[in-house]
PDB file with SEQRES, HELIX, SHEET and CRYST1 records, atoms N, CA, C and O in Angstrom:
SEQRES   1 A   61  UNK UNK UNK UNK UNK UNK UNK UNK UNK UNK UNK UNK UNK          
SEQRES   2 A   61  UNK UNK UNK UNK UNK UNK UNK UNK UNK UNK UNK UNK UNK          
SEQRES   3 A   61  UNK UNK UNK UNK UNK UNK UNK UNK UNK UNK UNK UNK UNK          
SEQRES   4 A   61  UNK UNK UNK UNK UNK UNK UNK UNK UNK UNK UNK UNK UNK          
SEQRES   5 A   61  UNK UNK UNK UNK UNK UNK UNK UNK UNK                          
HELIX    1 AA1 UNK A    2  UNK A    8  1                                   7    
HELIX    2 AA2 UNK A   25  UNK A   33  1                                   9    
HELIX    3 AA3 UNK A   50  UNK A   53  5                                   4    
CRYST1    1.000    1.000    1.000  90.00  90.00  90.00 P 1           1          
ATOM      1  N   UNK A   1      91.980 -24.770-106.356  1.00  0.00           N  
ATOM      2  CA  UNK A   1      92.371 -24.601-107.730  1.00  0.00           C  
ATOM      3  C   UNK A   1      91.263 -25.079-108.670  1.00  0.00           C  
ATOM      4  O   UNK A   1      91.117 -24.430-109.706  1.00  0.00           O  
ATOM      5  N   UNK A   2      90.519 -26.054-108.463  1.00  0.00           N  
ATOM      6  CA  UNK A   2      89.628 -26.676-108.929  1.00  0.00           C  
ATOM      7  C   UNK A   2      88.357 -25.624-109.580  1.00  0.00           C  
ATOM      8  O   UNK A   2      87.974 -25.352-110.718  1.00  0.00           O  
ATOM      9  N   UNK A   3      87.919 -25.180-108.067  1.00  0.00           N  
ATOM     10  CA  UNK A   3      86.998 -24.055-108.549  1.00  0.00           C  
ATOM     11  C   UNK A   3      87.488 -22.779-109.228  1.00  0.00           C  
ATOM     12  O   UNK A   3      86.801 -22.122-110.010  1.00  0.00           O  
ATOM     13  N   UNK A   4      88.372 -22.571-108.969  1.00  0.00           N  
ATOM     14  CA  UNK A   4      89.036 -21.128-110.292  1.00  0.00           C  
ATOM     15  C   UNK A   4      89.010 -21.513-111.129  1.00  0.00           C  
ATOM     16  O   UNK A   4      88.675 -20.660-111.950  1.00  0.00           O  
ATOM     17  N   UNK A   5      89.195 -22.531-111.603  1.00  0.00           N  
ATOM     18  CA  UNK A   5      89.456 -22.903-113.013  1.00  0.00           C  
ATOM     19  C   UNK A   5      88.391 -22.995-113.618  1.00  0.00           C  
ATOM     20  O   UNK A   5      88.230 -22.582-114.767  1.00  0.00           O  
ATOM     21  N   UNK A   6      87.255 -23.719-112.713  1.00  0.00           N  
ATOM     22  CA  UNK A   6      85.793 -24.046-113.387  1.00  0.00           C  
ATOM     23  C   UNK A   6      85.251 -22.197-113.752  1.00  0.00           C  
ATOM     24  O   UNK A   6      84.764 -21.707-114.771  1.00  0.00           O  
ATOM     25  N   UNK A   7      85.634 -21.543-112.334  1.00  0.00           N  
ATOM     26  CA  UNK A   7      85.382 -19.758-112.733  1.00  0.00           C  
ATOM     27  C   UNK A   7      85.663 -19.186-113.879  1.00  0.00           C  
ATOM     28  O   UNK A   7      85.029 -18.446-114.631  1.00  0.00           O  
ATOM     29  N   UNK A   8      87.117 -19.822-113.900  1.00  0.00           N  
ATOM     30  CA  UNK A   8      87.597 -19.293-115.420  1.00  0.00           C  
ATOM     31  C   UNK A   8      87.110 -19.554-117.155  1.00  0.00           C  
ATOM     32  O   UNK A   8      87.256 -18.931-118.207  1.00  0.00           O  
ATOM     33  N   UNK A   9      86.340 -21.094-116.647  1.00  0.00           N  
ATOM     34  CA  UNK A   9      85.896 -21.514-117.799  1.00  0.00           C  
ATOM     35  C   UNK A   9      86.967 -22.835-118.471  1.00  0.00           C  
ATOM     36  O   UNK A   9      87.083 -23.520-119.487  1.00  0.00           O  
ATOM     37  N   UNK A  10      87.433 -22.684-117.504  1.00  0.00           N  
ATOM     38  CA  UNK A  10      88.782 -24.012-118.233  1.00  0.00           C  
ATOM     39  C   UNK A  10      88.137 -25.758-117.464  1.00  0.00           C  
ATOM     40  O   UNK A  10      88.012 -25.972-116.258  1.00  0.00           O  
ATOM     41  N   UNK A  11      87.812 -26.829-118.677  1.00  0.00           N  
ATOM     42  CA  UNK A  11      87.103 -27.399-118.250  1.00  0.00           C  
ATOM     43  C   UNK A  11      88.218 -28.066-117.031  1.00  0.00           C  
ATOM     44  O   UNK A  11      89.423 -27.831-117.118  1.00  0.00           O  
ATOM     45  N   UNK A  12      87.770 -28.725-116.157  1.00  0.00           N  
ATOM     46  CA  UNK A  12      89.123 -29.571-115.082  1.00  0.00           C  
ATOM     47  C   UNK A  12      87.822 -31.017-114.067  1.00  0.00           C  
ATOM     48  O   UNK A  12      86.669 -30.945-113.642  1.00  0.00           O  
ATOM     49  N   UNK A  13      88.689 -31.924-114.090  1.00  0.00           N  
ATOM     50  CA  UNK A  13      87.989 -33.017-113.653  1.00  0.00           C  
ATOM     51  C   UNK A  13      89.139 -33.078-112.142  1.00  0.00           C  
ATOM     52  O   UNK A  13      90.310 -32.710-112.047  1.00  0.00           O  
ATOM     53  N   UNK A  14      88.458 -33.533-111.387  1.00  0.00           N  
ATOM     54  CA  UNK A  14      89.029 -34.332-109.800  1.00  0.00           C  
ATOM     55  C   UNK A  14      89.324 -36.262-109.988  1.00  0.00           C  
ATOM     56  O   UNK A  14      88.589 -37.231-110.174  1.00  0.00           O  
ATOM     57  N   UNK A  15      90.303 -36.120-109.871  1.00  0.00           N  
ATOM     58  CA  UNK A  15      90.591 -37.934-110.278  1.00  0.00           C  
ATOM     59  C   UNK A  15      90.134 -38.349-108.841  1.00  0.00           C  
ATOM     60  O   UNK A  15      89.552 -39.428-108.732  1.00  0.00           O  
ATOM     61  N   UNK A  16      90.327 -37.661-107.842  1.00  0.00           N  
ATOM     62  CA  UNK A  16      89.980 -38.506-106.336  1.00  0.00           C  
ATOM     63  C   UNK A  16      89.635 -36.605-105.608  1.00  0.00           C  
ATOM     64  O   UNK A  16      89.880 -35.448-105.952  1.00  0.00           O  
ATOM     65  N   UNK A  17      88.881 -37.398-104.355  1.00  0.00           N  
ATOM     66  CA  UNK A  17      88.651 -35.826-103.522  1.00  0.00           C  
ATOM     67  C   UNK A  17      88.933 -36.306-102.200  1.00  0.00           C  
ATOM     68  O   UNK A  17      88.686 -35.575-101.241  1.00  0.00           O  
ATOM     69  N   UNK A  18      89.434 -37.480-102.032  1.00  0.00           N  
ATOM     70  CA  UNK A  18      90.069 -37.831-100.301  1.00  0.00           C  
ATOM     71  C   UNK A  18      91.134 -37.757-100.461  1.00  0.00           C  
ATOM     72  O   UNK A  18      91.725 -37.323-101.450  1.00  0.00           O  
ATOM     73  N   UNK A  19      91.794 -38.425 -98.921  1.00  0.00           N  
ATOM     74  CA  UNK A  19      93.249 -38.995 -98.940  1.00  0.00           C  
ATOM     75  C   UNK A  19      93.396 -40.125 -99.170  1.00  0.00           C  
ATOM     76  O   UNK A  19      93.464 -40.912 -98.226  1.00  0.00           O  
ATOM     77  N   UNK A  20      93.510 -40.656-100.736  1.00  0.00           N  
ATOM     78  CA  UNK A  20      93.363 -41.859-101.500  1.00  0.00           C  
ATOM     79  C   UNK A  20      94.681 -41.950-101.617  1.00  0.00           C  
ATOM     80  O   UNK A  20      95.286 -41.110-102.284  1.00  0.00           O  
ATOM     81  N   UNK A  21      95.320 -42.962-101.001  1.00  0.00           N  
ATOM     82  CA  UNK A  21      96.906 -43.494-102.035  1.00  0.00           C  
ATOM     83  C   UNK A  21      96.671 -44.074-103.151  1.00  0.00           C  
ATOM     84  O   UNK A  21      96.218 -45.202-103.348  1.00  0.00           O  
ATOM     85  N   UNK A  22      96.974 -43.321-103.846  1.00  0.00           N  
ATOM     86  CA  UNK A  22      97.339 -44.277-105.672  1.00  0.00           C  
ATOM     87  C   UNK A  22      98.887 -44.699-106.110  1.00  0.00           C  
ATOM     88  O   UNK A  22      99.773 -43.852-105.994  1.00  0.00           O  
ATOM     89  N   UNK A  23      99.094 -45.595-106.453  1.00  0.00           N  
ATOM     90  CA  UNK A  23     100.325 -45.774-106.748  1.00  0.00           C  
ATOM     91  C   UNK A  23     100.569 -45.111-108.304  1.00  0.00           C  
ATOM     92  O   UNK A  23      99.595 -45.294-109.035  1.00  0.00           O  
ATOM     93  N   UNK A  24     101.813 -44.300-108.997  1.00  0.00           N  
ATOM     94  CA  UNK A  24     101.792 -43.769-110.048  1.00  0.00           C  
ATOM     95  C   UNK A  24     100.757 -44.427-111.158  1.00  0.00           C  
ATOM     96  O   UNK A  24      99.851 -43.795-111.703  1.00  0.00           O  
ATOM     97  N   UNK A  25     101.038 -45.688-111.365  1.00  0.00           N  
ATOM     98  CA  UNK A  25     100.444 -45.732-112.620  1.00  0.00           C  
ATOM     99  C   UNK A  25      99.173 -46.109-112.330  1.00  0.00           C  
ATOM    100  O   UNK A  25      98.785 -46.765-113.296  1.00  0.00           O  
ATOM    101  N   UNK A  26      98.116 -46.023-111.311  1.00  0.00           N  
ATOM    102  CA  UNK A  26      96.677 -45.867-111.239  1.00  0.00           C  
ATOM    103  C   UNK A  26      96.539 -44.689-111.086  1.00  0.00           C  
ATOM    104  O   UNK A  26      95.391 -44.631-110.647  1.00  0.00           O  
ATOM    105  N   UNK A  27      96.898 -43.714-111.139  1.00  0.00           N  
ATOM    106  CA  UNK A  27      96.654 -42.227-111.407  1.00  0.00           C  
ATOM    107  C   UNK A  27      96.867 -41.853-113.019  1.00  0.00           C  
ATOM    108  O   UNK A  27      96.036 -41.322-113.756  1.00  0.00           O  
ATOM    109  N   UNK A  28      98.041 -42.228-113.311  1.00  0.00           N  
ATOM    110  CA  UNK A  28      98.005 -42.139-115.002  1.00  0.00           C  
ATOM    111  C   UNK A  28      96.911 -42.713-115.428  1.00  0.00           C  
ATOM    112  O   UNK A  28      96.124 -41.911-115.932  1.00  0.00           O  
ATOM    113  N   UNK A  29      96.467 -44.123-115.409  1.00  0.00           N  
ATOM    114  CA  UNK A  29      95.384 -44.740-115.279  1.00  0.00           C  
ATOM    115  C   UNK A  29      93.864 -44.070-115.385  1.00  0.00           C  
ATOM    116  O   UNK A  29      93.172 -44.057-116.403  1.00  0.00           O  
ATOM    117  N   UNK A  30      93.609 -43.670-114.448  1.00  0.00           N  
ATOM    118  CA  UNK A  30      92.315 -43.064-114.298  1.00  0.00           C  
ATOM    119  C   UNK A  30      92.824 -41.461-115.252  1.00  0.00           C  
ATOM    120  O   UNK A  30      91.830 -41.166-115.916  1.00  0.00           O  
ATOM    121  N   UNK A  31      93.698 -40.652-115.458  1.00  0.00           N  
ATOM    122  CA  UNK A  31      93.166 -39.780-116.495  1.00  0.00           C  
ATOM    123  C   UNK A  31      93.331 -39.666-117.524  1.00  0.00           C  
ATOM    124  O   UNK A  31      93.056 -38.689-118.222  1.00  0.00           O  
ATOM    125  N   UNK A  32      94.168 -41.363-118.040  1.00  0.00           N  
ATOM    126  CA  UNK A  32      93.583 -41.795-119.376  1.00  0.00           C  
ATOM    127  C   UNK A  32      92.395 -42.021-119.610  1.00  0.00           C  
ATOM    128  O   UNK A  32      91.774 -41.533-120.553  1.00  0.00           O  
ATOM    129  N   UNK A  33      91.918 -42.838-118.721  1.00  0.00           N  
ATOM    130  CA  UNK A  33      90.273 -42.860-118.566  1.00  0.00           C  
ATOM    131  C   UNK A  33      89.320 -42.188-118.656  1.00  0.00           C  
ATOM    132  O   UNK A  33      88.176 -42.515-118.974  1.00  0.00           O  
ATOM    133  N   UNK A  34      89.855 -40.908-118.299  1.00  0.00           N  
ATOM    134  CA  UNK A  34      89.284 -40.163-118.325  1.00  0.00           C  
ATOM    135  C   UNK A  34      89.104 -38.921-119.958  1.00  0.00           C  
ATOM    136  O   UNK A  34      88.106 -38.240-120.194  1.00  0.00           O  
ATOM    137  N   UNK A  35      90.372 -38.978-120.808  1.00  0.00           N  
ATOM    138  CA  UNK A  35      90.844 -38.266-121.492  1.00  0.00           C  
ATOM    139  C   UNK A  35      91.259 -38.976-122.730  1.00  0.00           C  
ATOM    140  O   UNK A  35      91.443 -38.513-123.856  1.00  0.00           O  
ATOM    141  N   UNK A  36      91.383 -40.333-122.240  1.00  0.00           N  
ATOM    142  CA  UNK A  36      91.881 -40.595-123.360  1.00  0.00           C  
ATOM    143  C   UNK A  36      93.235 -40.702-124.549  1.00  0.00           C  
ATOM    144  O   UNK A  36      93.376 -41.047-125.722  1.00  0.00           O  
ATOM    145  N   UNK A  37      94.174 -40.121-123.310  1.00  0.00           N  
ATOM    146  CA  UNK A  37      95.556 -40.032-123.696  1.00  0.00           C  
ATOM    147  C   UNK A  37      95.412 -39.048-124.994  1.00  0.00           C  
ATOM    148  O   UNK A  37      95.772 -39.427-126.108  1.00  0.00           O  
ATOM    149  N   UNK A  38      94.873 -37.795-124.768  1.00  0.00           N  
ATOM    150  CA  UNK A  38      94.141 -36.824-125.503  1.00  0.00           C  
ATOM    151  C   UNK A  38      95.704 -35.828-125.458  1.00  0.00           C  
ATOM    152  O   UNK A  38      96.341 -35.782-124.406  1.00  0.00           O  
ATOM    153  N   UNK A  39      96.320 -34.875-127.053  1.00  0.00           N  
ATOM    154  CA  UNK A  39      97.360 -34.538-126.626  1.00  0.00           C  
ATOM    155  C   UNK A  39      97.359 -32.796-125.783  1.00  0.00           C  
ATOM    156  O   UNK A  39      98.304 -32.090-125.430  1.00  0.00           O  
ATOM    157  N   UNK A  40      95.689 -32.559-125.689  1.00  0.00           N  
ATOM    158  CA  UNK A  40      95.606 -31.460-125.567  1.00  0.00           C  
ATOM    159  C   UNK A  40      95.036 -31.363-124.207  1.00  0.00           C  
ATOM    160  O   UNK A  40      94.057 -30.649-123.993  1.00  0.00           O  
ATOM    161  N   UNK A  41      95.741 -32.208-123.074  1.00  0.00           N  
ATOM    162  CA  UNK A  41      94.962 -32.469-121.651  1.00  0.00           C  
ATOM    163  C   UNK A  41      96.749 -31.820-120.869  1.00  0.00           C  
ATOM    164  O   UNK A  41      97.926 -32.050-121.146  1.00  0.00           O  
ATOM    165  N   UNK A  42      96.188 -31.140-120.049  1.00  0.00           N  
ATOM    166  CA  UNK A  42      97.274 -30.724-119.052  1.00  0.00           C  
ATOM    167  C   UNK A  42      97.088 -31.146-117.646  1.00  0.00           C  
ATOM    168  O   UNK A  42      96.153 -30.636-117.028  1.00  0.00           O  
ATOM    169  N   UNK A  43      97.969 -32.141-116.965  1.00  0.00           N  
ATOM    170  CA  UNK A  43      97.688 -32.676-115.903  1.00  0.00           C  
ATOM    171  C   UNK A  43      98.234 -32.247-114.998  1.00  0.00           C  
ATOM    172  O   UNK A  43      99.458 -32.234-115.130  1.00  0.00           O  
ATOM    173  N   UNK A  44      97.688 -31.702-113.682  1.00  0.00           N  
ATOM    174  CA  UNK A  44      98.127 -30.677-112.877  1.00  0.00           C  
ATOM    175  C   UNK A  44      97.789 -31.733-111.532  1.00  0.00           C  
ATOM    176  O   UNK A  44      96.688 -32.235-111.304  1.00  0.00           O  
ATOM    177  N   UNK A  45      98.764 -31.880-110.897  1.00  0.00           N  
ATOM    178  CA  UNK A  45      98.864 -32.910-109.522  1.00  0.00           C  
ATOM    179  C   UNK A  45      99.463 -32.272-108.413  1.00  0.00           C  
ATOM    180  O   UNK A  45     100.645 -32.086-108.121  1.00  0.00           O  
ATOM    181  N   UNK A  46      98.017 -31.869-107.654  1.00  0.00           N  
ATOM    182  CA  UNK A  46      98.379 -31.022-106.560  1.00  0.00           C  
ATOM    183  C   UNK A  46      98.577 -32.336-105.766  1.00  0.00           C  
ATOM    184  O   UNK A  46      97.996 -33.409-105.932  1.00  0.00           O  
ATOM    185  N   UNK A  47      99.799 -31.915-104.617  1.00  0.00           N  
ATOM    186  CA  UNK A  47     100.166 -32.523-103.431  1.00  0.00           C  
ATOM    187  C   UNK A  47      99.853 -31.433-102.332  1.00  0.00           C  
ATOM    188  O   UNK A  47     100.895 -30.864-102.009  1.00  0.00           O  
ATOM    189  N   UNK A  48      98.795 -30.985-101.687  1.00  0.00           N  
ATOM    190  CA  UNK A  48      98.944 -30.416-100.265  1.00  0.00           C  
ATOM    191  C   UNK A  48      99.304 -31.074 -99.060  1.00  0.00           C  
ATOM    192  O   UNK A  48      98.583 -31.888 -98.483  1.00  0.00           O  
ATOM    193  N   UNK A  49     100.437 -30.708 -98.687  1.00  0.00           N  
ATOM    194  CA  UNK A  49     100.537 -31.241 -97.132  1.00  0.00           C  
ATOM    195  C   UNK A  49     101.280 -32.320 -97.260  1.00  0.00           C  
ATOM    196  O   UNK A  49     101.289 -33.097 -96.304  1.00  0.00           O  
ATOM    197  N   UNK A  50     102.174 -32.678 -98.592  1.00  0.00           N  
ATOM    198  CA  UNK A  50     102.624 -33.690 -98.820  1.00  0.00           C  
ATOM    199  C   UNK A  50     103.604 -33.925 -97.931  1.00  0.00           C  
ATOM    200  O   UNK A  50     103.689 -32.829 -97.376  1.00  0.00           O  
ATOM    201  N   UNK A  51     104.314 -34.549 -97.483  1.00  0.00           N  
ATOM    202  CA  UNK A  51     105.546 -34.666 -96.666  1.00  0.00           C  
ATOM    203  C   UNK A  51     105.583 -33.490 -95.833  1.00  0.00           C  
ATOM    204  O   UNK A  51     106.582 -32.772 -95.841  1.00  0.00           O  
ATOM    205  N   UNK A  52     104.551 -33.223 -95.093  1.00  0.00           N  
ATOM    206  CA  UNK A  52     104.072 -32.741 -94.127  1.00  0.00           C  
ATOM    207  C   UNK A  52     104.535 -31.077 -94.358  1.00  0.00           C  
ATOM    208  O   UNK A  52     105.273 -30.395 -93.647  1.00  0.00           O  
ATOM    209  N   UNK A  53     103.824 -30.708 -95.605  1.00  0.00           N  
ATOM    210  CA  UNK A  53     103.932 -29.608 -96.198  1.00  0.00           C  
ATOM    211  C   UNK A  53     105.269 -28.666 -96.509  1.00  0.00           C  
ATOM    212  O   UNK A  53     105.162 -27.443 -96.604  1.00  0.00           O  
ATOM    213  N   UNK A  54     106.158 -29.151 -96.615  1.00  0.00           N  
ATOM    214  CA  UNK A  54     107.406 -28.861 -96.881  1.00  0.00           C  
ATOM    215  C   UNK A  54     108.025 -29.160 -98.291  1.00  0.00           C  
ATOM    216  O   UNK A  54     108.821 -28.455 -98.912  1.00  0.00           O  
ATOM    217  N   UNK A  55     107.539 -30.235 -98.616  1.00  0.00           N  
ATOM    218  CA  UNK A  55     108.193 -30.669-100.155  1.00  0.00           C  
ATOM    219  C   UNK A  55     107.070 -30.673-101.258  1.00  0.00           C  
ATOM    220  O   UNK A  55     105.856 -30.816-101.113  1.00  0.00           O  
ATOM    221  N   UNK A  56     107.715 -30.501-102.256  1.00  0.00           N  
ATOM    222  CA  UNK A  56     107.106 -30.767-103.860  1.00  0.00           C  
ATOM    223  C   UNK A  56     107.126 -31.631-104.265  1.00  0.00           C  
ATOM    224  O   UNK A  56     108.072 -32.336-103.915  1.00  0.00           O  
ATOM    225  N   UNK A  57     106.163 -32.212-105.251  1.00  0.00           N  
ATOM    226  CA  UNK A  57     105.772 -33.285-106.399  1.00  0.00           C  
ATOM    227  C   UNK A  57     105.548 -32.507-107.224  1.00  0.00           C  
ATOM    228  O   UNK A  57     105.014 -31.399-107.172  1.00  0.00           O  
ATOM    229  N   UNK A  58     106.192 -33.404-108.483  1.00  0.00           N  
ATOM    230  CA  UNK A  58     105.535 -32.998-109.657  1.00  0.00           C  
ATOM    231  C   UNK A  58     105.576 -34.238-110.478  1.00  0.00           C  
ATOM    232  O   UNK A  58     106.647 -34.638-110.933  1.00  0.00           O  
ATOM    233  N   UNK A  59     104.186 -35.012-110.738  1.00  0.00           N  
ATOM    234  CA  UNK A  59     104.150 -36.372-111.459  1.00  0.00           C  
ATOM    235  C   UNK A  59     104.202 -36.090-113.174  1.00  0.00           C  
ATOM    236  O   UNK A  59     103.407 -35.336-113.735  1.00  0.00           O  
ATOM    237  N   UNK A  60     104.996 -36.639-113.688  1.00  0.00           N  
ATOM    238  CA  UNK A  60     104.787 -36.424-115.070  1.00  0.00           C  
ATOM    239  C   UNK A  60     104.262 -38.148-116.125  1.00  0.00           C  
ATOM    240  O   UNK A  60     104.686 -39.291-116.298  1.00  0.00           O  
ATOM    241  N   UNK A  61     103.633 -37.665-116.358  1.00  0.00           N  
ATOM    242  CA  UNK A  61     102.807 -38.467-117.408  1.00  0.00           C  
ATOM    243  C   UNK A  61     103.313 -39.078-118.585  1.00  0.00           C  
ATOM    244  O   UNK A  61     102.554 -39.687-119.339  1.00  0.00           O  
TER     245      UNK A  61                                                      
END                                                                             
């Protein structure tokens, strides 16, 4: 998803690129950090393979 988006022209940052556990609010964390608690940032939190690819997340901010 990362690279389509950069294709598309839509800017998008990677908060982590391993299998990093973050607990919720060090993920909010880092893309305030990143953004700035900016109101025009859309935060998109892919889970692949999460619960052994069967279930959804969706973290809201």
């Amino acid at each position: 998803m990362y690279k389509r988006l950069q294709e598309l022209g839509i800017p998008a940052v990677m908060t982590r690129e391993d299998d990093e556990y973050l607990p919720k609010e060090d993920r909010i964390e880092r893309v305030l950090d990143l953004y700035d608690n900016s109101p025009g940032v859309i935060l998109v939190s892919n889970h692949i393979n999460a619960g052994g690819g069967d279930s959804h997340c969706v973290t809201n901010v």
